[in-house]
C-alpha positions in Angstrom: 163.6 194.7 144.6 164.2 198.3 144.6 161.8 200.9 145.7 160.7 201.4 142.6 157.2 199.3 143.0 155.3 198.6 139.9 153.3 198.9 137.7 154.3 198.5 134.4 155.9 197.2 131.1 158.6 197.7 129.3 157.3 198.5 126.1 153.7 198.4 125.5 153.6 198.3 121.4 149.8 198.7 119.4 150.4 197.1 116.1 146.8 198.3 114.9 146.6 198.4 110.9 148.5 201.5 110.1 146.6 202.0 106.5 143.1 200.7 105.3 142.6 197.9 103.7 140.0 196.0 101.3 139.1 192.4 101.6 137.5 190.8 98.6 134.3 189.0 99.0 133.3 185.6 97.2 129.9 183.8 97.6 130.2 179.9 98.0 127.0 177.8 97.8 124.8 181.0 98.8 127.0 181.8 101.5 129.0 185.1 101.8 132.3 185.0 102.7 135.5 187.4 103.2 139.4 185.8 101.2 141.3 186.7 104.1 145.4 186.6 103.0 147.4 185.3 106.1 149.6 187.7 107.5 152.7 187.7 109.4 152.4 186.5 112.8 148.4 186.3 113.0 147.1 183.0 114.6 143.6 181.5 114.2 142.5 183.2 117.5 143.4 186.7 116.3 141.7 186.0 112.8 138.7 185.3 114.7 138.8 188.6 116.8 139.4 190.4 113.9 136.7 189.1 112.0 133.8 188.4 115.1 133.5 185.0 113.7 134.2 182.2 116.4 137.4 179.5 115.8 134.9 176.6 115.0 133.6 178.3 112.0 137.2 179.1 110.9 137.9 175.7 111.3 134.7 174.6 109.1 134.7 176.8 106.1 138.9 175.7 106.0 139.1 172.3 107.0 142.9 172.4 105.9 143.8 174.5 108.7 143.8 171.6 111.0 146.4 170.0 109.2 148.8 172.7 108.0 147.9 175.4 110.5 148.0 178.9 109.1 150.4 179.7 106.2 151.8 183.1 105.1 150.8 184.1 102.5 147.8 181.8 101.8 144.0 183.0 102.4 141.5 181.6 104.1 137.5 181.6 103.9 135.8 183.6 106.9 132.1 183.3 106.5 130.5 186.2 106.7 126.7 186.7 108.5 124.1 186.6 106.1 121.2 188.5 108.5 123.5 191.2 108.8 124.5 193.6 105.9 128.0 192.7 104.3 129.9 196.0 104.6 132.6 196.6 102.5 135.3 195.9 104.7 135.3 194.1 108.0 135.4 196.1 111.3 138.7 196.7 112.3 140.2 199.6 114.2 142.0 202.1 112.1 144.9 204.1 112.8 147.3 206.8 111.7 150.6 205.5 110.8 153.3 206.0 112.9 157.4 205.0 113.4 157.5 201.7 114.7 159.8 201.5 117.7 160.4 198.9 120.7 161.5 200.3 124.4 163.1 198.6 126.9 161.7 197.2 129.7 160.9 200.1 132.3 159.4 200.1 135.7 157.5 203.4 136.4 157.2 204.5 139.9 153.8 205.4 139.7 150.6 203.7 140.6 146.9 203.4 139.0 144.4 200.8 138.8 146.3 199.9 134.9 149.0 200.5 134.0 149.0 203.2 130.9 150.8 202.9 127.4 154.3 203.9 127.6 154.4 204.2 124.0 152.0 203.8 121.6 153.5 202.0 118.5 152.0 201.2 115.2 153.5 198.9 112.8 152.3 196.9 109.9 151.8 193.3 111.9 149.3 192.2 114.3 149.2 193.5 118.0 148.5 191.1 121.1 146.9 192.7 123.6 147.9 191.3 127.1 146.8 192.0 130.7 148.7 191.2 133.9 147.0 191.0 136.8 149.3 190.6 140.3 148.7 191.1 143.8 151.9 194.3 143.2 150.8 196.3 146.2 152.2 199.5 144.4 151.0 201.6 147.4 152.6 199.5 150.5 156.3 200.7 152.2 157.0 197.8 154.0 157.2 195.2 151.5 157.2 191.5 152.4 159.2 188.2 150.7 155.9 187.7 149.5 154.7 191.2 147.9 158.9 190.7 146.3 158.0 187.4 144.3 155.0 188.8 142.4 157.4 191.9 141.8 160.2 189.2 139.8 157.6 187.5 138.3 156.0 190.9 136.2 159.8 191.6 135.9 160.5 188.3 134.4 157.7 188.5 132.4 158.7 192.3 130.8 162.0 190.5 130.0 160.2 187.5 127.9 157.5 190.3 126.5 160.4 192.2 125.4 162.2 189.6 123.7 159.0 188.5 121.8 158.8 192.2 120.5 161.9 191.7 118.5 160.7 189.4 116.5 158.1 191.4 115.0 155.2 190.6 117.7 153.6 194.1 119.2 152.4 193.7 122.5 150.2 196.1 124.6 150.6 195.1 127.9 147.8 196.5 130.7 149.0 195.9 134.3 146.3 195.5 137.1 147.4 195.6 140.8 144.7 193.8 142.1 146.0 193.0 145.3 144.5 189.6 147.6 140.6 190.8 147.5 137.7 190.9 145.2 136.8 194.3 145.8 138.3 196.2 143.2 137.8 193.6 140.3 134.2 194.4 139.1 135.6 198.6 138.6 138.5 196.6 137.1 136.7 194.4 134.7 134.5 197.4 133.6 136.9 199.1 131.7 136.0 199.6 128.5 139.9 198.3 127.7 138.4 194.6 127.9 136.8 195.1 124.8 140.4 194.4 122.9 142.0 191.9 125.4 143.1 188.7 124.0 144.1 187.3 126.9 145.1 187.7 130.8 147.8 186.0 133.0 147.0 186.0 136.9 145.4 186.5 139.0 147.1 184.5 141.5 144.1 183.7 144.4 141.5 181.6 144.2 138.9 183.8 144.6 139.8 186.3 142.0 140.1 183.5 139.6 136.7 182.8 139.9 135.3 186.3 139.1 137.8 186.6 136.1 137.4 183.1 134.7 133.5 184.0 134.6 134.3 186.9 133.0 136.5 185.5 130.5 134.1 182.6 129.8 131.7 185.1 128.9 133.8 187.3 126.3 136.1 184.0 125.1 139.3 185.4 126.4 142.3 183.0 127.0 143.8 183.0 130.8 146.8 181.5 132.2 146.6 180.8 136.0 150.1 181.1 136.9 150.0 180.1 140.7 147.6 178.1 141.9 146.6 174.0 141.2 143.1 173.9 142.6 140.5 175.7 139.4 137.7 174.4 140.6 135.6 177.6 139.8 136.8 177.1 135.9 135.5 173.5 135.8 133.3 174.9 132.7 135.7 176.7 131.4 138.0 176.1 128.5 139.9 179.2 128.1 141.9 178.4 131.0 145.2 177.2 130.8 146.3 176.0 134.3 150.6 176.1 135.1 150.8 174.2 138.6 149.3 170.5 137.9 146.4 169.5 140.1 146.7 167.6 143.1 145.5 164.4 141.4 147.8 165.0 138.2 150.9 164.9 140.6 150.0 161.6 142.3 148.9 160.3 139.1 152.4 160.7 137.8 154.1 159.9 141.6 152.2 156.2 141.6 153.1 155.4 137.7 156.8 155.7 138.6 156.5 153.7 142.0 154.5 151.1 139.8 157.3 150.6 136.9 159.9 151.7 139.2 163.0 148.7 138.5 162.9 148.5 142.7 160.3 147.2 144.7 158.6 149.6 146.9 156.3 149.5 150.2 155.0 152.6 150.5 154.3 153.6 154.7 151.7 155.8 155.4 152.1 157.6 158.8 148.5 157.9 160.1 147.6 160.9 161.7 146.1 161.5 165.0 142.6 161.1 165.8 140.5 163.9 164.5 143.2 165.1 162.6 142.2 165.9 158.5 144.2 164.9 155.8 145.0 167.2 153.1 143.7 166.9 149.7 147.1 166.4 148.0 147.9 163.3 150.6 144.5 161.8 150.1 145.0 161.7 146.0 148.2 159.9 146.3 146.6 157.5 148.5 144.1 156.9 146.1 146.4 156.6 143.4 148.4 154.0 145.5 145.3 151.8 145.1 144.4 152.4 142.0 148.2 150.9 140.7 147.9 148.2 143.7 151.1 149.4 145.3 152.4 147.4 148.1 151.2 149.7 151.2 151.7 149.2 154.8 150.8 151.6 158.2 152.4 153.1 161.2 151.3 156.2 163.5 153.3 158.8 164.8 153.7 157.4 168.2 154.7 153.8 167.6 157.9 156.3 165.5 158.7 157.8 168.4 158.6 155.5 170.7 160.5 153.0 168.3 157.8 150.6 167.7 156.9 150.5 164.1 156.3 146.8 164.1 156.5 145.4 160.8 155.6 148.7 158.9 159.1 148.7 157.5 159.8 145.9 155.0 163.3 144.6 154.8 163.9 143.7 151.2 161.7 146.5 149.9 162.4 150.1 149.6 160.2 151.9 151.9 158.6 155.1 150.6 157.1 157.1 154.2 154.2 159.0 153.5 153.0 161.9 156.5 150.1 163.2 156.2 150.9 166.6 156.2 152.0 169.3 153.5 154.4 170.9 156.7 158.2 169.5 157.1 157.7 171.5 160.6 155.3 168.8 161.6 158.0 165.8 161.0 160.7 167.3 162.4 160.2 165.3 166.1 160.4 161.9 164.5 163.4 162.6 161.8 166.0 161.5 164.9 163.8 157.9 165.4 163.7 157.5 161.5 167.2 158.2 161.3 168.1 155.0 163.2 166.3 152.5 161.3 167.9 153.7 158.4 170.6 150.9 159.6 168.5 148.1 158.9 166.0 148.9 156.0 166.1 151.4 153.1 163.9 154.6 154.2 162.8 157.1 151.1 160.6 160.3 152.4 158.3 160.8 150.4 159.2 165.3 150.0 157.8 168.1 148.6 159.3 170.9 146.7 158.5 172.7 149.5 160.8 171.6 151.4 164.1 171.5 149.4 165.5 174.2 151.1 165.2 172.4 154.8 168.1 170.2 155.4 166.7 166.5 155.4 169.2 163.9 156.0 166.7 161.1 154.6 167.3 160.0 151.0 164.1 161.9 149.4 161.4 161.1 145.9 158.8 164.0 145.3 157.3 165.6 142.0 158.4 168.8 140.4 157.3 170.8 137.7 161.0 172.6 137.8 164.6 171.4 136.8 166.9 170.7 139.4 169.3 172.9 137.7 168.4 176.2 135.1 168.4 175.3 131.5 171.1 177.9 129.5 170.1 180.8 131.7 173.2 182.6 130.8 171.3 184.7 128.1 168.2 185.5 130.2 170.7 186.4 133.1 172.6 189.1 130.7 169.0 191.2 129.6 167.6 191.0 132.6 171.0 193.0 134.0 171.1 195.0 131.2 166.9 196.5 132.1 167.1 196.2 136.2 169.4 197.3 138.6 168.6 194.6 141.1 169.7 190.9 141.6 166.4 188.5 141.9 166.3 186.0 144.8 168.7 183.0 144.4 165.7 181.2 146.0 164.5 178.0 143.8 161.9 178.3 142.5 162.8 181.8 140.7 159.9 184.0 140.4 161.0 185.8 137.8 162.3 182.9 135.7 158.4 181.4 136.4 156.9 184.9 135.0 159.4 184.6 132.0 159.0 181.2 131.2 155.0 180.9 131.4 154.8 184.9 129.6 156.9 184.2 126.9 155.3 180.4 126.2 152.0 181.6 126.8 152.3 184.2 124.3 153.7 181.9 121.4 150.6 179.8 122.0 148.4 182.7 121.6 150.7 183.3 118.2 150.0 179.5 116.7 147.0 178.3 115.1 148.8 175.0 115.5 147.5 172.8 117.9 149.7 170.6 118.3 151.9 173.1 120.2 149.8 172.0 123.3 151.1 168.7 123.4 154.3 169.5 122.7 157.2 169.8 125.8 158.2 173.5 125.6 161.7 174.1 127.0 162.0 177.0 129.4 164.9 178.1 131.8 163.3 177.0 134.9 160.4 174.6 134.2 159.3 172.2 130.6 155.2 173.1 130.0 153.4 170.4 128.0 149.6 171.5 128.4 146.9 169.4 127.6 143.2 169.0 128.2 142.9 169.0 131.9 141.4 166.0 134.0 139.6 168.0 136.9 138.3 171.2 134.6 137.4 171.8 130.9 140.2 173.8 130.1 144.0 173.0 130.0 146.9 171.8 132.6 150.3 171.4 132.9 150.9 167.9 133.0 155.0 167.7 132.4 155.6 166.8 136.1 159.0 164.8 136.4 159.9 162.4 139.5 163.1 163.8 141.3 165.5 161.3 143.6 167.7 163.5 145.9 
């Protein structure tokens, strides 16, 4: 990227209520409650941050909602607190009207521990208030590959935010450099700013996502963990909404293929050396491998290299070699012994995604939450030219096609009060989301994982 490191969005829009506005009050068996008339763009969630009132109560006073989701135009019942003194109008922020306008996207060159309002910009619809939090490093010179992904993400994600604005959606977008450490997130997560946040995307290490998915479980604030699989400090939490699968999701989906696969298989697991530990991802496929009684045989390391696998290999079967390792540098020593018994039985390695850019002679199967090729990106391609003066890395996955594709689905979800959304396969550029209720923590995963032959 160029020198030009961070911190901010490209337009940051407030869509406050630019004039007051009266809601009638009706009293239904005793109970209070506010006729609330759907407005443009406002979801369930919002409706309930208006109004303090939580989703489920939404959801009882208006049974309907579940089947026909919010309708503009129609109103809705919010019950209203009896111990506490109906006011005349709910609580909601008011504003002095001002010329609606959306900016394009803009990177500042200036640092600060959020990033402030470019513009302020009031309109008549409802305003989504987002926070990005990346490891941006605004204050380091000598920037790495690494410190250069986060950087196309946020700028994939300005392009998606962007694009959402002109539909009618004002966003205010807060943008946190948080770094790799926990130190700065308690000053972070004191800001009174937190107070309107509807929802966060990032961070992206595990240890910040603990402090911030406590945080969010206590003020009910949606999250998107964009980069890492293993949540286990969200277990309890159902905000969360997690983009790469969990380990046992992927070999989940990995052994359902094998087992309904039109070939026969006989799956070889390559034991490792005495002492040595098995990563969590290889031990949930073996599992798996049980669980769908796949045919499953065993060789080690040395009886590869010394060319004596015995009868690991079965001839009429196709045989899917498992390592035990996450690193293609650890198989590279035995690729030349594997390569000639590819004459007398059919070898599949079982890959990663990982390693599609190391050149493996072996016919491969692994699991990817990306397409092989970019879906239509010809459109995304001119707007993001049009806003930066820099080419993003041509290296798969694309970060900024990832910060693009999870920003601008993760906002329509926050947009819908219709369920269903979660369950449906959203079509990005890079990658196809289908999120549902998550098998290893209480909130939500990405489980559209497709099987790739190469």
């Amino acid at each position: 990227m160029r020198a030009i490191v961070v911190l901010l969005l490209c337009v940051v829009s407030v869509a406050l209520k630019a004039q007051e506005m009266d809601y009638p009050i009706d009293t239904i068996n005793g109970k209070p409650y506010y006729i609330y008339t759907i407005e443009k763009g406002v979801g369930l969630y919002r409706v309930s941050k208006i109004f303090n009132v939580p989703q489920e109560q939404l959801l009882k006073a208006n049974p309907s909602i579940q089947q026909t989701g919010l309708v503009y135009g129609g109103t809705i019942l919010v019950p209203i607190a009896i111990t506490e003194e109906v006011p005349a109008e709910p609580k909601v922020k008011k504003v002095s009207p001002r010329k609606a306008e959306i900016m394009p996207p803009v990177l500042p060159q200036e640092d600060s521990i959020h990033a402030a309002v470019v513009d302020t910009v009031i309109s008549s619809g409802d305003t989504l208030r987002l926070a990005m939090m990346l490891p941006l490093h605004a204050n380091t010179t000598q920037r790495n590959a690494s410190m250069e992904r986060f950087m196309e993400f946020y700028t994939g994600a300005l392009v998606a935010i962007y694009e959402i604005q002109q539909t009618g959606q004002y966003i205010e977008l807060f943008t946190y450099d948080v770094e790799k450490t926990t130190a700065r997130l308690d000053k972070i997560l004191s800001d009174s700013v937190w107070q309107d946040v509807d929802a966060i995307i990032g961070p992206a290490y595990g240890q910040q996502v603990q402090k911030v998915a406590n945080f969010t479980e206590r003020d009910s604030t949606w999250m998107l963990v964009p980069f890492i699989s293993d949540v286990k400090p969200t277990h309890n939490n159902p905000n969360v909404f997690q983009f790469n699968p969990s380990a046992q999701t992927e070999a989940e989906v990995l052994a359902e293929y094998l087992a309904t696969s039109e070939d026969t298989v006989n799956c070889v697991v390559i034991q490792p050396k005495e002492g040595e530990s098995i990563p969590k991802s290889i031990q949930e496929i073996h599992a798996a491998l049980k669980r769908y009684n796949i045919p499953t045989t065993s060789t080690t390391i040395r009886e590869i290299l010394v060319d004596s696998m015995g009868d690991a290999f079965v001839a009429d079967r196709e045989n899917i070699l498992i390592f035990n390792t996450e690193k293609y540098s650890n198989l590279q020593a035995v690729m030349p012994h594997l390569l000639q018994a590819v004459g007398t039985h059919r070898i599949t390695l079982l890959s990663r995604y990982s390693w599609q850019n190391e050149k493996i002679v072996l016919p491969q199967i692994y699991t990817s939450v990306f397409y092989e090729e970019l879906v239509s990106p010809e459109a995304y391609e001119e707007l993001y030219a049009t806003y930066f003066d820099t080419k993003p890395s041509a290296q798969s996955p694309r970060y900024d096609l990832l910060g693009y594709d999870l920003t601008k689905h993760f906002i329509e979800l926050l947009q819908s009060s219709d369920t269903t959304l979660l369950s449906e396969d959203w079509i990005g550029v890079q990658s196809a989301i289908q999120y549902q209720p998550s098998s290893v923590h209480a909130g939500y995963e990405n489980k559209k994982i497709s099987v790739i032959r190469k």
